[in-house]
PyMOL Python script that loads the backbone (N, CA, C, O; Angstrom):
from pymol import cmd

cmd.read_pdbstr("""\
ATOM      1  N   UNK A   1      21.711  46.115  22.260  1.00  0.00           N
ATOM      2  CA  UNK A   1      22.195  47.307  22.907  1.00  0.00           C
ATOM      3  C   UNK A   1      23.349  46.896  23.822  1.00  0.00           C
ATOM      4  O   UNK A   1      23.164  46.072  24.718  1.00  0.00           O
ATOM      5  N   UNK A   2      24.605  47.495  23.591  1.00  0.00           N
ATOM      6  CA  UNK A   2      25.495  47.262  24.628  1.00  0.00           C
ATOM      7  C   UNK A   2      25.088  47.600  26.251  1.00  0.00           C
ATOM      8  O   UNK A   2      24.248  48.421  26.622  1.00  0.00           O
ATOM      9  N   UNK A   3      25.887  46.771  27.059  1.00  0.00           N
ATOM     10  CA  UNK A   3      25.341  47.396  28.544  1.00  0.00           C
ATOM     11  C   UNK A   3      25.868  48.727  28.192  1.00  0.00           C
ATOM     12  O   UNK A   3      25.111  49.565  27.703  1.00  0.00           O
ATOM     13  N   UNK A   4      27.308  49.020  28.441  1.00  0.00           N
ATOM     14  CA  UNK A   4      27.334  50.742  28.741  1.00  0.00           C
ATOM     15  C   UNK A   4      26.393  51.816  28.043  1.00  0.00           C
ATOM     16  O   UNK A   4      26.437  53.030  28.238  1.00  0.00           O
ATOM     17  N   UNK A   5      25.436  51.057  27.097  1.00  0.00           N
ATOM     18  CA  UNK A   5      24.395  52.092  26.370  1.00  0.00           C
ATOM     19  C   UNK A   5      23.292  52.159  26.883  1.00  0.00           C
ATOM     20  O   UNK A   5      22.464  53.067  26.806  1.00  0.00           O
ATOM     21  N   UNK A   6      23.218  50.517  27.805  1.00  0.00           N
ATOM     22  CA  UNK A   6      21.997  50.336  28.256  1.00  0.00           C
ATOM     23  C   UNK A   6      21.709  51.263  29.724  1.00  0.00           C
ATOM     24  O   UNK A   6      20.527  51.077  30.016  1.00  0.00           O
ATOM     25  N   UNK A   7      22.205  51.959  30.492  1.00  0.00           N
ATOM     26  CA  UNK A   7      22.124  52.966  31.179  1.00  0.00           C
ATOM     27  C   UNK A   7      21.687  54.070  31.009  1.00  0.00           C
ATOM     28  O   UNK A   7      22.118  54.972  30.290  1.00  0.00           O
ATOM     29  N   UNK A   8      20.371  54.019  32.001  1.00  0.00           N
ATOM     30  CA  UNK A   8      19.618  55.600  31.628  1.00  0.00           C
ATOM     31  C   UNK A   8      19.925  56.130  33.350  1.00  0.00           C
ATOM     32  O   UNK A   8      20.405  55.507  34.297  1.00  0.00           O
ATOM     33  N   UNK A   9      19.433  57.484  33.240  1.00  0.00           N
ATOM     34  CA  UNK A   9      19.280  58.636  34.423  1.00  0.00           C
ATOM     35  C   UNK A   9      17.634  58.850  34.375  1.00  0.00           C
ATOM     36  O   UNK A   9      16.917  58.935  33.378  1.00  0.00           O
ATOM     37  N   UNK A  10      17.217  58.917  35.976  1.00  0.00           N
ATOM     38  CA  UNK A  10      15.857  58.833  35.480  1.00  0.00           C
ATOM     39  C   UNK A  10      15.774  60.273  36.916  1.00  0.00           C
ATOM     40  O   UNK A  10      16.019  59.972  38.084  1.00  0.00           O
ATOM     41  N   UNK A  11      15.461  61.491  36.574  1.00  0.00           N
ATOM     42  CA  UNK A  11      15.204  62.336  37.716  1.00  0.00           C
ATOM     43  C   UNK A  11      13.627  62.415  37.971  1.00  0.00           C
ATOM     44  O   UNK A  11      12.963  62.225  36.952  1.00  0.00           O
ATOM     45  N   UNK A  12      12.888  62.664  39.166  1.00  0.00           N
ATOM     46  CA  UNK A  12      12.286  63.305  39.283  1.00  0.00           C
ATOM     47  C   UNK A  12      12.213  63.828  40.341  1.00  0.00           C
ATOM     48  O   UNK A  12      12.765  63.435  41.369  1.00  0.00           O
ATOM     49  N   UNK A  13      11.050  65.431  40.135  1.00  0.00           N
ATOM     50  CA  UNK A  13      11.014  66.544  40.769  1.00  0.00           C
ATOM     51  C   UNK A  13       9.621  66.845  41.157  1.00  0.00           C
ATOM     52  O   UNK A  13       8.903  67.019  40.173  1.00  0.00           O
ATOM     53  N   UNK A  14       8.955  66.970  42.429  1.00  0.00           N
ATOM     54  CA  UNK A  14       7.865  67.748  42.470  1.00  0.00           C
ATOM     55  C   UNK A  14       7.377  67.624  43.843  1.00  0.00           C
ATOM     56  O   UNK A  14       7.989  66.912  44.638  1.00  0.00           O
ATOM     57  N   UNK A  15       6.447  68.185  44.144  1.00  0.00           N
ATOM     58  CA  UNK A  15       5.658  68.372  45.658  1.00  0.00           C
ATOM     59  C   UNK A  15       5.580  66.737  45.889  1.00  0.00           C
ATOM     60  O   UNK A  15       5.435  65.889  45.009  1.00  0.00           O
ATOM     61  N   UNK A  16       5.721  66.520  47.361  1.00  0.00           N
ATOM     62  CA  UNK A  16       5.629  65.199  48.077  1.00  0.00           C
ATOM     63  C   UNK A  16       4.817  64.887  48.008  1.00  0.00           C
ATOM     64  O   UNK A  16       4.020  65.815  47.874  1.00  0.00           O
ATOM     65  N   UNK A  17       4.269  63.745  48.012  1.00  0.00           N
ATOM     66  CA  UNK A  17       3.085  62.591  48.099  1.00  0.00           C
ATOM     67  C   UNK A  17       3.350  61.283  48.045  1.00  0.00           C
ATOM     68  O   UNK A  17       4.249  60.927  47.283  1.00  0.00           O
ATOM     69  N   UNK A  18       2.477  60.066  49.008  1.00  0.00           N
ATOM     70  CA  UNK A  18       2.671  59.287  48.932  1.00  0.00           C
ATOM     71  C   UNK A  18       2.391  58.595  47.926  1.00  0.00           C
ATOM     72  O   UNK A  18       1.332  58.707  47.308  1.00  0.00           O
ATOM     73  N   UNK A  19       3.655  57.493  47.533  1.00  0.00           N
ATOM     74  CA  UNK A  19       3.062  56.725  45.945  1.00  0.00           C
ATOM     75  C   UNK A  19       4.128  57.076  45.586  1.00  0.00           C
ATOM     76  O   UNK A  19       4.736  56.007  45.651  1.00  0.00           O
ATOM     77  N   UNK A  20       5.077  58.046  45.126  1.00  0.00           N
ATOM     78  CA  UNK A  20       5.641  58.631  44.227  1.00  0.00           C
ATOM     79  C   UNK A  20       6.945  57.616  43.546  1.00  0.00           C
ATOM     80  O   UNK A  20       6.900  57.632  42.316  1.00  0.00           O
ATOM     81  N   UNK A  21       7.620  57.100  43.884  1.00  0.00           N
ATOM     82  CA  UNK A  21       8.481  56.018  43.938  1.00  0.00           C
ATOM     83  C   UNK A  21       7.918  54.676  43.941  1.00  0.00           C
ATOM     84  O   UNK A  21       8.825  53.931  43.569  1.00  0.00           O
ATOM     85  N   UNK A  22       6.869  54.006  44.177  1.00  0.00           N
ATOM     86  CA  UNK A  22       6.048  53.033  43.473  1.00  0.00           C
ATOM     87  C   UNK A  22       5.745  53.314  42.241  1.00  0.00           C
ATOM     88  O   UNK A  22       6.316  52.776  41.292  1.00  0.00           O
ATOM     89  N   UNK A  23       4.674  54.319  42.099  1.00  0.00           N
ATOM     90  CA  UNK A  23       3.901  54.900  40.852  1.00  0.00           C
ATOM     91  C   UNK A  23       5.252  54.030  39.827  1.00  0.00           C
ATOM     92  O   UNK A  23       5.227  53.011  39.137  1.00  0.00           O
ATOM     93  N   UNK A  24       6.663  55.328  40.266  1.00  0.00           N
ATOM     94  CA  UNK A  24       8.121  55.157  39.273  1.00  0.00           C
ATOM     95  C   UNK A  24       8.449  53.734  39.287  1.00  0.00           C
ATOM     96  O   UNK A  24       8.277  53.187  38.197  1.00  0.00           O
ATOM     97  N   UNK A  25       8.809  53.107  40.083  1.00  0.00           N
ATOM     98  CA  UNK A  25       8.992  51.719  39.895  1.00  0.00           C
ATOM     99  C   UNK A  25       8.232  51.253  39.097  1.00  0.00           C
ATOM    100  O   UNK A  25       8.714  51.063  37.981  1.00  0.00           O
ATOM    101  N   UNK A  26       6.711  50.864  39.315  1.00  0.00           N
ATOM    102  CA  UNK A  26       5.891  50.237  38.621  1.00  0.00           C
ATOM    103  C   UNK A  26       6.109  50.429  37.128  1.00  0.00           C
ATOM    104  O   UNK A  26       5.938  49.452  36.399  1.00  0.00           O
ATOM    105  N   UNK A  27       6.429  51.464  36.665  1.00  0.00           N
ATOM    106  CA  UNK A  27       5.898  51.554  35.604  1.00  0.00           C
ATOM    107  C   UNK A  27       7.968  51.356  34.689  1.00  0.00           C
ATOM    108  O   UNK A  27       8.165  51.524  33.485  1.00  0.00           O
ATOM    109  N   UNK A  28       8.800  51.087  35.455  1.00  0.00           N
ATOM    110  CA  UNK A  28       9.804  50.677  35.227  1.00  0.00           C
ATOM    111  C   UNK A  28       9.801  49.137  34.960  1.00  0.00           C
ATOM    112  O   UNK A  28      10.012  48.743  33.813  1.00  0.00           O
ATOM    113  N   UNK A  29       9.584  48.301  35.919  1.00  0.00           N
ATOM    114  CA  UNK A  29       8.943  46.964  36.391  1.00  0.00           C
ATOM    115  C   UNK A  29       8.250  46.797  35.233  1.00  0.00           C
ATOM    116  O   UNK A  29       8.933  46.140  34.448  1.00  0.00           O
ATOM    117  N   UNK A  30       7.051  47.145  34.720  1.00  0.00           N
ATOM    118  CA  UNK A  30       6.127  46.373  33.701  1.00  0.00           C
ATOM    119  C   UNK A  30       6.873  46.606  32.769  1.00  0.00           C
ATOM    120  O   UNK A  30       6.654  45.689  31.977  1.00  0.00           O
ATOM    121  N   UNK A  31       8.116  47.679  32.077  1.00  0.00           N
ATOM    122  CA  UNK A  31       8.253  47.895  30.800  1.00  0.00           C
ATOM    123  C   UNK A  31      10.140  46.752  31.084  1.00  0.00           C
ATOM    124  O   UNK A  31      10.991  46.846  30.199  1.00  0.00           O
ATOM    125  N   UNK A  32      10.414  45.869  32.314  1.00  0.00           N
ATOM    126  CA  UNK A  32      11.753  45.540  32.707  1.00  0.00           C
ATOM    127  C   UNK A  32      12.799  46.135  32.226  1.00  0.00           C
ATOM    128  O   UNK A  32      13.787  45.805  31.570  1.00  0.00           O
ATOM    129  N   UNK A  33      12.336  47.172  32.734  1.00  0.00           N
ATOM    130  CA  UNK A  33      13.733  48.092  33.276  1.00  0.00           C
ATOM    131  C   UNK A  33      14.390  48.267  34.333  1.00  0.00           C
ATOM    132  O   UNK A  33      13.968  49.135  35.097  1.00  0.00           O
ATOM    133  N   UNK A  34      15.320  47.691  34.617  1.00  0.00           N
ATOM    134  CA  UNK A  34      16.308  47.199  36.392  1.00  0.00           C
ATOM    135  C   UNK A  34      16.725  48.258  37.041  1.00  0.00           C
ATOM    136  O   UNK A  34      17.829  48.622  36.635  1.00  0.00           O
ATOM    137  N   UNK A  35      16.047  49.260  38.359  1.00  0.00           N
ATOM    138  CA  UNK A  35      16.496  50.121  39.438  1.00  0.00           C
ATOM    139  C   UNK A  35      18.079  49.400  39.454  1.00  0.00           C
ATOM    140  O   UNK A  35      18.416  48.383  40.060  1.00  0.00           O
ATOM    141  N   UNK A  36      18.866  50.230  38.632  1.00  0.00           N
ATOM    142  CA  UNK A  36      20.365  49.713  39.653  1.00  0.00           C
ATOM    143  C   UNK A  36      20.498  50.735  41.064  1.00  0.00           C
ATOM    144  O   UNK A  36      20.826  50.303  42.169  1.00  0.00           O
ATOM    145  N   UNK A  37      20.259  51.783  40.846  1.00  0.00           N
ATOM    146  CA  UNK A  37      21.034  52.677  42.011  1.00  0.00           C
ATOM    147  C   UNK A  37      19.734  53.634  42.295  1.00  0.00           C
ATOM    148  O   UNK A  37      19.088  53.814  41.262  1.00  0.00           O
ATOM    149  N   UNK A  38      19.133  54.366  43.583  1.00  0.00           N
ATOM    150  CA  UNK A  38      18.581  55.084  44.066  1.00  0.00           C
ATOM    151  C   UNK A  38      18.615  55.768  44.935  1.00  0.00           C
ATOM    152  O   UNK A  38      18.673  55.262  46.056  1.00  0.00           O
ATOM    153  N   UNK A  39      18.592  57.315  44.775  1.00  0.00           N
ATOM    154  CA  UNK A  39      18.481  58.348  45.699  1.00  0.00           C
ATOM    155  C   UNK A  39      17.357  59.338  46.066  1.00  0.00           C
ATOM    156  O   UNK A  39      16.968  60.010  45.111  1.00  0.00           O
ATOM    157  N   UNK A  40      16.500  59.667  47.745  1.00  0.00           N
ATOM    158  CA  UNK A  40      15.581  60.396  47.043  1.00  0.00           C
ATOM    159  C   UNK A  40      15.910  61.044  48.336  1.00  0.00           C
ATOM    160  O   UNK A  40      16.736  60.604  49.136  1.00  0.00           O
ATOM    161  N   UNK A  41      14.925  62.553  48.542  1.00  0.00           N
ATOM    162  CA  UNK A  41      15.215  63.092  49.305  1.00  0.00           C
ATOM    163  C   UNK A  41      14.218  64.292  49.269  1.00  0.00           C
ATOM    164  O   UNK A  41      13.850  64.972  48.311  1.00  0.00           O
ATOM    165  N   UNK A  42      13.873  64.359  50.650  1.00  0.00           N
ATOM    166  CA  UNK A  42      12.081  65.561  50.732  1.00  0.00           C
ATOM    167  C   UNK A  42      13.412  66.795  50.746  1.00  0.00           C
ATOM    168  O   UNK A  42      14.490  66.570  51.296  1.00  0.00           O
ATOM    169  N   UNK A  43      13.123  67.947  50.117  1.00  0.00           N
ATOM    170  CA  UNK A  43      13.711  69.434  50.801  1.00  0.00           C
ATOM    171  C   UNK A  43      12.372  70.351  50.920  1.00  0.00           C
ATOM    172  O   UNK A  43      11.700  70.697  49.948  1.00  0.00           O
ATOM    173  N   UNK A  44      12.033  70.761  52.581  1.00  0.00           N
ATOM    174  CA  UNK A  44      11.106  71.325  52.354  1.00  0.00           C
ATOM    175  C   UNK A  44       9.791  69.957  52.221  1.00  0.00           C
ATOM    176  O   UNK A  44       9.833  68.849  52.755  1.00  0.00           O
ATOM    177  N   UNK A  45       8.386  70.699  51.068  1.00  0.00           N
ATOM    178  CA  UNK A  45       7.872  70.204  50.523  1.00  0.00           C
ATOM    179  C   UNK A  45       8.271  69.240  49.345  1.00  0.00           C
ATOM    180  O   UNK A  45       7.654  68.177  49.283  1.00  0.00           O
ATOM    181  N   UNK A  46       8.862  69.400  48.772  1.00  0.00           N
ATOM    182  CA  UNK A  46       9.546  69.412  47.434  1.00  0.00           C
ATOM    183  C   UNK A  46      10.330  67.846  47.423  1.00  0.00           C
ATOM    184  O   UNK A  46      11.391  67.680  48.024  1.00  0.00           O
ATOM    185  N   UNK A  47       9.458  66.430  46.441  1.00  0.00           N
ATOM    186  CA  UNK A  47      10.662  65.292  46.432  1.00  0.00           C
ATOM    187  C   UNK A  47      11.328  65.527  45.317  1.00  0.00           C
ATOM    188  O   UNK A  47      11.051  66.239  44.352  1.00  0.00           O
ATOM    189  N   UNK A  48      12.366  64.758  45.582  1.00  0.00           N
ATOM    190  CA  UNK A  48      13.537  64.784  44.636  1.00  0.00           C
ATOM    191  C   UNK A  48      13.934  63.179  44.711  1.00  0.00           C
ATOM    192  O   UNK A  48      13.888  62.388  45.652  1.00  0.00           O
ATOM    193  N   UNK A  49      14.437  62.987  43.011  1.00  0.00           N
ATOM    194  CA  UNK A  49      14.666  61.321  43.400  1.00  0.00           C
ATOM    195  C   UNK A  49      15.557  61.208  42.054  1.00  0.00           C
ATOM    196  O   UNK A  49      15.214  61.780  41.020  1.00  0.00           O
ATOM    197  N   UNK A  50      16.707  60.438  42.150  1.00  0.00           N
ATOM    198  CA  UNK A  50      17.466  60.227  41.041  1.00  0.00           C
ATOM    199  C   UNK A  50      17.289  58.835  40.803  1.00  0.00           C
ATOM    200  O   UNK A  50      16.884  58.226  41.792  1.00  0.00           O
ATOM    201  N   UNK A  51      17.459  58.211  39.863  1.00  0.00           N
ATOM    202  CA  UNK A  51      17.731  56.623  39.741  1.00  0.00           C
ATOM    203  C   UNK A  51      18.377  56.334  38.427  1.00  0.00           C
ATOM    204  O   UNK A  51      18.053  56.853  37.359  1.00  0.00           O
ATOM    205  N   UNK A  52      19.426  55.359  38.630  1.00  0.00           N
ATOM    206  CA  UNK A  52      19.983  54.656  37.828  1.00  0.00           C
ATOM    207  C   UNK A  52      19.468  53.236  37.568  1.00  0.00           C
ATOM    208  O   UNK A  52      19.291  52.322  38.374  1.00  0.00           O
ATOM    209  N   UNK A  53      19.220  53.286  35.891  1.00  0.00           N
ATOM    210  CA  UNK A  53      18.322  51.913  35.248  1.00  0.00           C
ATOM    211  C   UNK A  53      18.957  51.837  33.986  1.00  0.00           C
ATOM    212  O   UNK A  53      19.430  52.681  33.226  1.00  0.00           O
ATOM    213  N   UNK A  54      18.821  50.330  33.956  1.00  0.00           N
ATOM    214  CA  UNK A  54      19.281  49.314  32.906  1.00  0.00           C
ATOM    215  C   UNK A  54      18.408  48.834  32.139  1.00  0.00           C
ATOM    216  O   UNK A  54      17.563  48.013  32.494  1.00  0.00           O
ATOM    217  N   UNK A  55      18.549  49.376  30.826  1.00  0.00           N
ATOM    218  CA  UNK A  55      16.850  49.333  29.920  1.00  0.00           C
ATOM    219  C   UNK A  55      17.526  48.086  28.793  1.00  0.00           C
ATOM    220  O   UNK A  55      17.195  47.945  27.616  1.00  0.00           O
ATOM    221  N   UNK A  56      18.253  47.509  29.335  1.00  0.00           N
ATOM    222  CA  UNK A  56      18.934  46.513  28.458  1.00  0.00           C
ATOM    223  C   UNK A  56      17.816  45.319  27.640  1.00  0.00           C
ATOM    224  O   UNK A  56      17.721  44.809  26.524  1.00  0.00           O
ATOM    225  N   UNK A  57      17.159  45.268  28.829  1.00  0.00           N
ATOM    226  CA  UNK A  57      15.752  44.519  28.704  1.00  0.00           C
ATOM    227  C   UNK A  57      14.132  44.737  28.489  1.00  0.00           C
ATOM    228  O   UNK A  57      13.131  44.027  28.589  1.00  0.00           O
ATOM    229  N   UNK A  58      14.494  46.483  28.044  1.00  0.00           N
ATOM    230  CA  UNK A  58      13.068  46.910  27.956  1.00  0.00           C
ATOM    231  C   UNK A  58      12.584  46.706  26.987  1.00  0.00           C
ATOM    232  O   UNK A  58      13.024  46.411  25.876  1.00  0.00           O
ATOM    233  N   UNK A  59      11.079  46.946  27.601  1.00  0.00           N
ATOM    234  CA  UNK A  59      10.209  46.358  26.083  1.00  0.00           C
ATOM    235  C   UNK A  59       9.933  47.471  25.239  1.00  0.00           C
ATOM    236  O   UNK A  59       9.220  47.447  24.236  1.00  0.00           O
ATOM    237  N   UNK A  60      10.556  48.470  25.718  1.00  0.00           N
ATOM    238  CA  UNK A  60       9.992  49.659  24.874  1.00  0.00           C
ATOM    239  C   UNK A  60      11.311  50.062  24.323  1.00  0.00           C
ATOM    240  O   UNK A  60      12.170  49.316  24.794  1.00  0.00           O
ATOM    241  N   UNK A  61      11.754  50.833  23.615  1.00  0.00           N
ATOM    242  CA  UNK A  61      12.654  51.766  23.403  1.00  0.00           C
ATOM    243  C   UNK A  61      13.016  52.951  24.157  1.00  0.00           C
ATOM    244  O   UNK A  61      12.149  53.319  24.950  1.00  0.00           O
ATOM    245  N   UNK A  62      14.367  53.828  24.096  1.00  0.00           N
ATOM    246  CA  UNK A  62      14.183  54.903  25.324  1.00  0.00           C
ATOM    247  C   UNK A  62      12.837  56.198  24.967  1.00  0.00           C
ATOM    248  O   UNK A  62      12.176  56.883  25.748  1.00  0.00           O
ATOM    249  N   UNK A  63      12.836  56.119  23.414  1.00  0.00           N
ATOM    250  CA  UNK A  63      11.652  57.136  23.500  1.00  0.00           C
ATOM    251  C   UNK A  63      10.352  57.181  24.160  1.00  0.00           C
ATOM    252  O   UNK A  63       9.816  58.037  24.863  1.00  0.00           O
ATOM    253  N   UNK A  64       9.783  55.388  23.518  1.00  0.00           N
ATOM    254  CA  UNK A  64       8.634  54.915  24.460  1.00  0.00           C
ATOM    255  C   UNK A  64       8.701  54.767  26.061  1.00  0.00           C
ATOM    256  O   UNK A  64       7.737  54.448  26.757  1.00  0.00           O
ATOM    257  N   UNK A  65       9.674  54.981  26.417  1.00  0.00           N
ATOM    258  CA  UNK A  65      10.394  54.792  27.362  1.00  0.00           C
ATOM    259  C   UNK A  65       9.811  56.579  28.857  1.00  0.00           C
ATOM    260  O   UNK A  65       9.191  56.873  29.879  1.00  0.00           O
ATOM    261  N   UNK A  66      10.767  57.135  27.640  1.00  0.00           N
ATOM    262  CA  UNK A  66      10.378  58.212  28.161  1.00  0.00           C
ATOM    263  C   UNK A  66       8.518  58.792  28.101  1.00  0.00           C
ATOM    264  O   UNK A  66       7.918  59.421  28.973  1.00  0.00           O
ATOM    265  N   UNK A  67       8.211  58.502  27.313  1.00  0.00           N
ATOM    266  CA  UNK A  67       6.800  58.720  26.540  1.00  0.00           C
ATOM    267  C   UNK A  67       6.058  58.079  28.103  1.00  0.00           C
ATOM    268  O   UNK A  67       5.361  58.844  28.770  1.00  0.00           O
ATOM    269  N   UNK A  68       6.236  57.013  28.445  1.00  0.00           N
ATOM    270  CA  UNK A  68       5.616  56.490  29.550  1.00  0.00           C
ATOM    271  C   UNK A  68       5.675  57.179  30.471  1.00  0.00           C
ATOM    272  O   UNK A  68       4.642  57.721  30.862  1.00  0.00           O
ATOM    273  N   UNK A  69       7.102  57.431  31.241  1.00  0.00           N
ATOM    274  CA  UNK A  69       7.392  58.158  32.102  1.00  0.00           C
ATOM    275  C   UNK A  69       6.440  59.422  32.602  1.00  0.00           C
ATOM    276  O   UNK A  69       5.926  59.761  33.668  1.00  0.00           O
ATOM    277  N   UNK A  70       6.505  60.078  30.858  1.00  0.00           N
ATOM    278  CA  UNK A  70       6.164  61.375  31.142  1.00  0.00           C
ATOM    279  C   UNK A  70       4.691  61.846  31.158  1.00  0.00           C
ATOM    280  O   UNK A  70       4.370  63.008  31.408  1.00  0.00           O
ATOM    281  N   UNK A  71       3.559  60.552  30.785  1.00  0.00           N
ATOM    282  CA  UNK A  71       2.419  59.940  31.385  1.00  0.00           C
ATOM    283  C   UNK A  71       2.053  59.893  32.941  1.00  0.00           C
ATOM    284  O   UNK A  71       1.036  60.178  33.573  1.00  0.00           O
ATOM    285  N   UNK A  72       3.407  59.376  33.310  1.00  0.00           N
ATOM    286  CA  UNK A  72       3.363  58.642  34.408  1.00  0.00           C
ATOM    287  C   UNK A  72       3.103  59.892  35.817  1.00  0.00           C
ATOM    288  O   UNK A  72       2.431  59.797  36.844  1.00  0.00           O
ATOM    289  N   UNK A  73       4.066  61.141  35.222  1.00  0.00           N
ATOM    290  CA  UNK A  73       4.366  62.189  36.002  1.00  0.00           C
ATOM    291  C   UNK A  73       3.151  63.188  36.142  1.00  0.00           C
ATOM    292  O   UNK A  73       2.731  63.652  37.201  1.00  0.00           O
ATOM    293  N   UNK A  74       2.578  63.474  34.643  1.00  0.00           N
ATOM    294  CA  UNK A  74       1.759  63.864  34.406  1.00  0.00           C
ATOM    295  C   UNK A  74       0.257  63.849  35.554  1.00  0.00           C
ATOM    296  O   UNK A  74      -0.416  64.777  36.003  1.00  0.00           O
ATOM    297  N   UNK A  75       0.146  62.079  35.761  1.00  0.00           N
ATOM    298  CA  UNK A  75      -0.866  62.133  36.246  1.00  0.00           C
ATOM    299  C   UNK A  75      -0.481  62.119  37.914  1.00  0.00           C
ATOM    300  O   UNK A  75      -1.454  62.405  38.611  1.00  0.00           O
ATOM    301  N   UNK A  76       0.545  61.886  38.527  1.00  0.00           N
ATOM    302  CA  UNK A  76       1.327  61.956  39.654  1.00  0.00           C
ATOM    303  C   UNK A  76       1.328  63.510  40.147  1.00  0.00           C
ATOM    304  O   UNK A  76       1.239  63.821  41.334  1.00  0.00           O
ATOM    305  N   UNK A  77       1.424  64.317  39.219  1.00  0.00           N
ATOM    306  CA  UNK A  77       1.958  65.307  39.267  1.00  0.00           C
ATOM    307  C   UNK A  77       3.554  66.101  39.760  1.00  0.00           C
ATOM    308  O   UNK A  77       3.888  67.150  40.311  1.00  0.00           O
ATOM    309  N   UNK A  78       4.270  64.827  39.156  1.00  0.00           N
ATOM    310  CA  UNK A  78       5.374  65.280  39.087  1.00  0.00           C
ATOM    311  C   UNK A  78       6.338  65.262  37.716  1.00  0.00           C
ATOM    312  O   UNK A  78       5.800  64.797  36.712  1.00  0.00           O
ATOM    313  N   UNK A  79       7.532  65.667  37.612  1.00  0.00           N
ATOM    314  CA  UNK A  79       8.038  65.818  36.320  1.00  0.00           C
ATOM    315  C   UNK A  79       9.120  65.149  36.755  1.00  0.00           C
ATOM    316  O   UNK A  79       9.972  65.398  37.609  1.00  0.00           O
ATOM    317  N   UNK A  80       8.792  63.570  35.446  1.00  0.00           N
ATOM    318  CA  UNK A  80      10.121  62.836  34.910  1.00  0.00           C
ATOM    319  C   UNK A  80      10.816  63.309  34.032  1.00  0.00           C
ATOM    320  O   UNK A  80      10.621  64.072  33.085  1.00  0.00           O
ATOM    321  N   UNK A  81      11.610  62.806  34.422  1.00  0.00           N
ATOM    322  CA  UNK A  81      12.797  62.800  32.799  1.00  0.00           C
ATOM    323  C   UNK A  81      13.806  61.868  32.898  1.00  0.00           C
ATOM    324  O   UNK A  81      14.277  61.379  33.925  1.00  0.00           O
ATOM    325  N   UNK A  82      14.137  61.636  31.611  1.00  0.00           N
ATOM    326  CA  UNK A  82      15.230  60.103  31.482  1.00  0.00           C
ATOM    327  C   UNK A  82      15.865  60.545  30.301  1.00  0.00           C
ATOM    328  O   UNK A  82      15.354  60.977  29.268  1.00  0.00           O
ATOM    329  N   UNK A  83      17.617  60.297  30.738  1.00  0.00           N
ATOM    330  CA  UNK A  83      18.427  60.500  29.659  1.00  0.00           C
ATOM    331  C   UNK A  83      19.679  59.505  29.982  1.00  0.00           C
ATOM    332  O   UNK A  83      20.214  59.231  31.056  1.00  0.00           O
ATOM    333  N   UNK A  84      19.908  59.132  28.850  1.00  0.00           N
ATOM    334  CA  UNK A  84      21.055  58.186  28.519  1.00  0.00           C
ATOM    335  C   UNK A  84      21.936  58.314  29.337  1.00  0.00           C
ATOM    336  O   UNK A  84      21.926  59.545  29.357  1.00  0.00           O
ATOM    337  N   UNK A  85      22.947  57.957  30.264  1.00  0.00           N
ATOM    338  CA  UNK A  85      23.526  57.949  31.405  1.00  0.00           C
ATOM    339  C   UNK A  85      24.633  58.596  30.356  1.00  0.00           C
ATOM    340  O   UNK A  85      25.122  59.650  30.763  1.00  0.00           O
ATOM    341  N   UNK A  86      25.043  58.190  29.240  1.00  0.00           N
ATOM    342  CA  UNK A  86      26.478  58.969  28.622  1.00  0.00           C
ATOM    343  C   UNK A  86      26.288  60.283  28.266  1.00  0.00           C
ATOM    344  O   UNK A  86      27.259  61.039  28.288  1.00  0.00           O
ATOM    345  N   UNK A  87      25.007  60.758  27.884  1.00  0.00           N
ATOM    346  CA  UNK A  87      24.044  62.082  27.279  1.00  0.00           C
ATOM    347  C   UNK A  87      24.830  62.921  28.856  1.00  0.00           C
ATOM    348  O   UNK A  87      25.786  63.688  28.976  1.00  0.00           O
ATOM    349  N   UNK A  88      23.785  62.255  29.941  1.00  0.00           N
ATOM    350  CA  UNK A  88      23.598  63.064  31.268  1.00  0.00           C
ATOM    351  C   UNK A  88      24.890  63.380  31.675  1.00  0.00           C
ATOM    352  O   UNK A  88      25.139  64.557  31.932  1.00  0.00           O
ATOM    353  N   UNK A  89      26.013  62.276  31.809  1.00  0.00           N
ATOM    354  CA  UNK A  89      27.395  62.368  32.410  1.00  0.00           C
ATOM    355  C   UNK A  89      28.177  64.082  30.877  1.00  0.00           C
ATOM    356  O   UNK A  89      29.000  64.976  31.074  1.00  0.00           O
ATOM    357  N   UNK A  90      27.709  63.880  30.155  1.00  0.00           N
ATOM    358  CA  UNK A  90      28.706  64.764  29.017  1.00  0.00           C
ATOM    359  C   UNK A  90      27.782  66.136  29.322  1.00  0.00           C
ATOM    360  O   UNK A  90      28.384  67.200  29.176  1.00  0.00           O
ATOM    361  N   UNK A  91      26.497  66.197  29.697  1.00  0.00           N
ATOM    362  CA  UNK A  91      25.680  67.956  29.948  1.00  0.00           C
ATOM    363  C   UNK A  91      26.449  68.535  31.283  1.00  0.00           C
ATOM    364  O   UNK A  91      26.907  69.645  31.557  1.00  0.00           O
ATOM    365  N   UNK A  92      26.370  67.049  32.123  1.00  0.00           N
ATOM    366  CA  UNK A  92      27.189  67.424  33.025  1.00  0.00           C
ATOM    367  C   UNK A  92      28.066  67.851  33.680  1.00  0.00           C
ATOM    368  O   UNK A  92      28.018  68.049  34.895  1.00  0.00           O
ATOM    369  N   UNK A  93      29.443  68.147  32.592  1.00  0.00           N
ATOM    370  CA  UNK A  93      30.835  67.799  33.131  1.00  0.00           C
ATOM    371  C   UNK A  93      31.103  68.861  33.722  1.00  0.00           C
ATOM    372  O   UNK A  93      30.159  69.593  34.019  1.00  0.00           O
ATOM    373  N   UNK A  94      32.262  69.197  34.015  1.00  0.00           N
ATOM    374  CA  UNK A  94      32.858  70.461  34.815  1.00  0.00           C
ATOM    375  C   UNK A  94      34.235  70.473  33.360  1.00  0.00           C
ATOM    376  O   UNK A  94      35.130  71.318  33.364  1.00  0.00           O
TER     377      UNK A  94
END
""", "prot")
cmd.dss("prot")
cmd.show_as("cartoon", "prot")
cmd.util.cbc("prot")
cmd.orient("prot")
């Protein structure tokens, strides 16, 4: 996988609790996938957290990838999602 492919967007969204950003790490960490960049932020009740990761080295693929994630949220009770940093930048544009 080239690096510029190897860049994912990883959002998540949901009511605060502690854990929530471990839980996400961890389960980044066991599959070595590299936190490059992180943002999070309470509004209200409500966390919010963006992160930029380098799955250059994962053991999974982005589907299994996501498949974990969305395990991960499930039982957290919050909602991941992960998309290809070139996917996210092109839904995005202005």
């Amino acid at each position: 996988m080239s690096q510029e492919n190897s860049r994912v967007v990883v959002t998540v969204v949901g009511k605060d609790k502690v854990g929530i950003i471990a839980r996400v790490a961890n389960v980044l960490a066991e599959n070595d996938a590299n936190i490059l960049d992180i943002s999070q932020t309470i509004m209200q009740d409500f966390f919010t957290m963006i992160m930029i990761v380098d799955i250059q080295n994962c053991k999974v693929d982005m589907a299994g990838l996501k498949e974990t994630l969305d395990v991960e949220g499930e039982k957290i009770g919050v909602k991941i999602s992960a998309q290809r940093e070139d996917v996210f930048q092109y839904m995005h544009r202005i």
